[in-house]
C-alpha positions in Angstrom: 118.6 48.2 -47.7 122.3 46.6 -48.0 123.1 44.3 -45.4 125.3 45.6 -43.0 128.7 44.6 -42.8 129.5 41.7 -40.3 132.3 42.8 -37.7 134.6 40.5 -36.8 138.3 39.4 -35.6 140.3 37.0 -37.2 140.2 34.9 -34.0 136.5 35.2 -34.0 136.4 34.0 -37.5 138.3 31.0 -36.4 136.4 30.3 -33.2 133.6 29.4 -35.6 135.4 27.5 -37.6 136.8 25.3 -34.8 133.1 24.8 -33.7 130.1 26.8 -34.1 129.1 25.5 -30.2 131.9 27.2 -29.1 131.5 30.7 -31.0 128.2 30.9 -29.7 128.9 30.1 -26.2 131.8 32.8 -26.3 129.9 35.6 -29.0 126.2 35.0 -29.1 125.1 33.7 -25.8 124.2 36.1 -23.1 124.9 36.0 -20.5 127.9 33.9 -21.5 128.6 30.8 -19.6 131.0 30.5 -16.6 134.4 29.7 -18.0 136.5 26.6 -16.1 139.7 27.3 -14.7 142.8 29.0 -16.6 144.7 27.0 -18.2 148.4 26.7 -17.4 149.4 27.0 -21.4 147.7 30.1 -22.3 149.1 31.9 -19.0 152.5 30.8 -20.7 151.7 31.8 -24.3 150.5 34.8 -23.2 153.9 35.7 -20.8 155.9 35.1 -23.9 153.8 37.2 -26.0 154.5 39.9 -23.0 158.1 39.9 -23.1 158.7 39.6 -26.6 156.0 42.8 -27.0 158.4 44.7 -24.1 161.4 43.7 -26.1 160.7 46.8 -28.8 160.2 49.4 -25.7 163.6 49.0 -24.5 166.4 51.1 -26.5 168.0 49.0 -29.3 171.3 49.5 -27.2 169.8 47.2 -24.1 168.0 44.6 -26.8 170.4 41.5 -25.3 169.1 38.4 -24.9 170.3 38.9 -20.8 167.4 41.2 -21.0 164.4 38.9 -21.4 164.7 37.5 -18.1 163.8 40.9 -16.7 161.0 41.5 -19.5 159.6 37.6 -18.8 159.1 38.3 -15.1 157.3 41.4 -15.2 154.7 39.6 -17.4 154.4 36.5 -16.1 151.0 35.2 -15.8 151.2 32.5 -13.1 147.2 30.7 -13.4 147.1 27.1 -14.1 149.7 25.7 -13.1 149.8 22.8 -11.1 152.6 24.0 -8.0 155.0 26.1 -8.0 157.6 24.3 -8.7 156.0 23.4 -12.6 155.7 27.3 -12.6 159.2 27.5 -11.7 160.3 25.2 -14.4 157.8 26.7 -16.9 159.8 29.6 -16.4 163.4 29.0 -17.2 161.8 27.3 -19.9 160.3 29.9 -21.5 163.1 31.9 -21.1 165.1 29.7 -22.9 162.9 29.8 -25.5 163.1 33.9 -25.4 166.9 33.9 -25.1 167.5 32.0 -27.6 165.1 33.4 -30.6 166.6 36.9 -29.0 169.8 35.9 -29.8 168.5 36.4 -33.7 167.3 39.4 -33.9 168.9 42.4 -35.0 169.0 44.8 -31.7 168.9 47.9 -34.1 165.5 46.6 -36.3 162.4 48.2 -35.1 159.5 46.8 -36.4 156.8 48.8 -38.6 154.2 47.4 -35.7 153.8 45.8 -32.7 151.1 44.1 -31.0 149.8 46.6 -34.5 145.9 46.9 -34.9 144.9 46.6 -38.7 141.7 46.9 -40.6 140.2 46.4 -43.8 136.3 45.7 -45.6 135.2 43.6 -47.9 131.9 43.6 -49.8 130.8 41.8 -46.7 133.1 42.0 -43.9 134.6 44.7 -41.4 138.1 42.8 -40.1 139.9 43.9 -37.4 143.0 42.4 -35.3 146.1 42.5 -33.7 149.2 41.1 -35.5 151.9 40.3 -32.8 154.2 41.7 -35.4 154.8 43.6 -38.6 158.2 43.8 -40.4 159.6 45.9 -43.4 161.7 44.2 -45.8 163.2 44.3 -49.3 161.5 42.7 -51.7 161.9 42.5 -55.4 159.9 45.3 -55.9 161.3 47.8 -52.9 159.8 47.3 -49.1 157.4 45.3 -48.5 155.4 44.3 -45.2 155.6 40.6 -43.6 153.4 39.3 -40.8 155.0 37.8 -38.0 152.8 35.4 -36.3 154.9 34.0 -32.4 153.6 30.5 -31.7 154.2 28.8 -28.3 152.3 25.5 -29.0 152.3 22.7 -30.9 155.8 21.6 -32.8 155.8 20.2 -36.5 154.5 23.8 -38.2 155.4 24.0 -41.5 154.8 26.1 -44.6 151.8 24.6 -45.1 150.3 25.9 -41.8 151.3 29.2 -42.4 149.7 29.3 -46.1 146.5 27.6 -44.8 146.4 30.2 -42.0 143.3 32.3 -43.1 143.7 34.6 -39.9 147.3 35.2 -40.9 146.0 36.1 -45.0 143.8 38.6 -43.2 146.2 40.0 -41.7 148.5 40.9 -44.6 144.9 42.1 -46.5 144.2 44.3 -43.2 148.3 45.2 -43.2 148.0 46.1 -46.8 145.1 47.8 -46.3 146.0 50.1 -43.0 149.6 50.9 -44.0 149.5 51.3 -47.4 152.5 49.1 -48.5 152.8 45.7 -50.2 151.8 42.5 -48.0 152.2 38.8 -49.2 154.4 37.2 -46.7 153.0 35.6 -43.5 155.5 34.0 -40.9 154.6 32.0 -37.9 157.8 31.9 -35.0 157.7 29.0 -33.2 159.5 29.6 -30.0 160.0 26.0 -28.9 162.3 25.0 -31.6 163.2 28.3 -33.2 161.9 27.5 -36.3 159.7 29.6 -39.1 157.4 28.1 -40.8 156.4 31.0 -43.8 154.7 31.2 -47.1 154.4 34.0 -49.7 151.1 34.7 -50.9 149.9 35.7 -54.0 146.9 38.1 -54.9 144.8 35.3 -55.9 145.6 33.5 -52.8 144.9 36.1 -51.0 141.4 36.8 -52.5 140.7 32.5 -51.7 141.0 33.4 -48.1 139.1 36.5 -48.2 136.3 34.5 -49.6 136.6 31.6 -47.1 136.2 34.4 -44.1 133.4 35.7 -46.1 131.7 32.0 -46.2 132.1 31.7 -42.8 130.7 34.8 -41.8 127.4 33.8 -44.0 127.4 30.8 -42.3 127.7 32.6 -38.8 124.4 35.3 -39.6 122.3 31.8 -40.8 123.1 30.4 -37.7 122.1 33.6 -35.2 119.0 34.6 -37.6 117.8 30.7 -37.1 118.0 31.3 -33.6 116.4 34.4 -34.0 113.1 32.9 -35.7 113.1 30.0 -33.1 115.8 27.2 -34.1 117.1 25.3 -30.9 120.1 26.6 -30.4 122.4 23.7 -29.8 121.1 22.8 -33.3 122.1 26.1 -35.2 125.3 26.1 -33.6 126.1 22.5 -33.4 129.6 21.1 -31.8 132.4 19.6 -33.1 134.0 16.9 -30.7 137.5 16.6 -31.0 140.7 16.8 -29.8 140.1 20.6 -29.0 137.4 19.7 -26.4 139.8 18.8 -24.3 141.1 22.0 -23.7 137.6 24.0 -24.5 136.6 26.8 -21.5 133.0 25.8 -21.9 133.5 22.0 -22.2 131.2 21.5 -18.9 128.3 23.6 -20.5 128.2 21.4 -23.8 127.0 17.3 -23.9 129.2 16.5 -26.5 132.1 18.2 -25.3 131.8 16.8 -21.7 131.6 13.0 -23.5 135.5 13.9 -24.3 138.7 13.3 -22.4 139.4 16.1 -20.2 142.4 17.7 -19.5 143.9 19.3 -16.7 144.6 22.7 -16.5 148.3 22.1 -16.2 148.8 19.3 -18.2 149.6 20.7 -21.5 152.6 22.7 -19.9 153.9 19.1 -17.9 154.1 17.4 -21.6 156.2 19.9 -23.3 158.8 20.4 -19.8 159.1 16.3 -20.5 159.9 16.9 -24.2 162.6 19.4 -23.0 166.0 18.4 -23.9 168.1 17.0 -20.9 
């Protein structure tokens, strides 16, 4: 019989990638361990991801930047943070950061997609995922598709994070794939400093990531079938310690995790409000 196709995210893919511990704690384990508390920059991340989703639903002739204050507040996750007056300055900072990419953006331009589930197979893989946006625009050869990727995180992105981004390659295969157009170019937004980091793919490129997922995914079926015929778990899916432990949900569940520096749930957000220009 063929082996039946392994269905997965992008972000699942990755989780794996960042350390097998943490994919199994998160996809394999049941039931899954206890998370810790919510961390102050993904309540952020995800309020900007909000408002810029709510941007699209309000008629082209309203799309002013004076308008994401509105679209910011309704929301605006508040977990995490340390007080309220971090949350309130998390606020107007985010807003900055909404006003001013707003500011650049053609009020009239509806995007093909937003917050746009795509889907494609390989000889191995069923893909599925959300792109936080999908644009038409000219290309050399008429329209063409371009995957818009909003980052509220770390600065210093670059072309060569966007062209190393095997989520983002999927997600101009699964584009490609779901809408029928042309899909090579993959843009990540960085809110923080305005910038775009981008990279144009090429067919052969494309096919390198496809085959990276497709390696990792192997890797991931070893891992649960070793289980499956008795392997000790932590040894199947062995950890990574890194820098990424420090913000990791299940870092209290995993030795080599817990060995790390932790961090607090609002400590991410307090760096970047010092890094803030005066």
């Amino acid at each position: 019989m063929p082996e039946k196709l392994f269905v997965c995210t992008p972000s699942k893919l990755g989780a794996y990638t960042d350390c097998p511990r943490r994919y199994r704690f998160t996809y394999v384990d049941r039931p899954r361990p206890a998370k810790g508390p919510p961390w102050a920059h993904t309540s952020l991340g995800a309020s900007v991801h909000l408002a810029l989703r709510a941007w699209y639903d309000v008629p082209p002739g309203r799309r002013a930047p004076e308008a994401m204050a509105a679209l910011l507040k309704a929301g605006w996750v508040t977990e995490g943070y340390r007080d309220a007056a971090q949350e309130r300055a998390a606020y107007r900072m985010a807003l900055g950061w909404l006003e001013g990419y707003a500011a650049g953006l053609d009020p009239a331009q509806d995007p093909v997609g937003v917050e746009r589930t795509v889907a494609t197979t390989t000889a191995t893989l069923s893909v599925q995922g959300r792109a936080d946006r999908i644009d038409e625009r000219a290309g050399p050869d008429g329209p063409e598709l371009v995957v818009v990727d909003y980052k509220t995180g770390r600065t210093g992105l670059d072309a060569d994070d966007a062209r190393g981004s095997t989520a983002l390659a999927l997600y101009a295969v699964a584009a490609r794939r779901t809408l029928r157009r042309p899909c090579t170019r993959v843009e990540l937004h960085h809110l923080p400093t305005g910038t775009v980091a981008a990279h144009t793919h090429t067919d052969e490129s494309l096919a390198r990531h496809v085959r990276r997922a497709e390696e990792t995914a192997a890797d991931i079926v070893a891992a649960e079938r070793a289980v499956g015929g008795g392997t000790d778990p932590d040894e199947a899916f062995p950890a990574t310690p890194g820098t990424l432990c420090r913000w990791c949900d299940y870092r209290r569940h995993c030795p080599a995790g817990a060995a790390t520096p932790g961090g607090e749930p609002w400590e991410a957000v307090e760096r970047v409000l010092r890094e803030q220009p005066a």
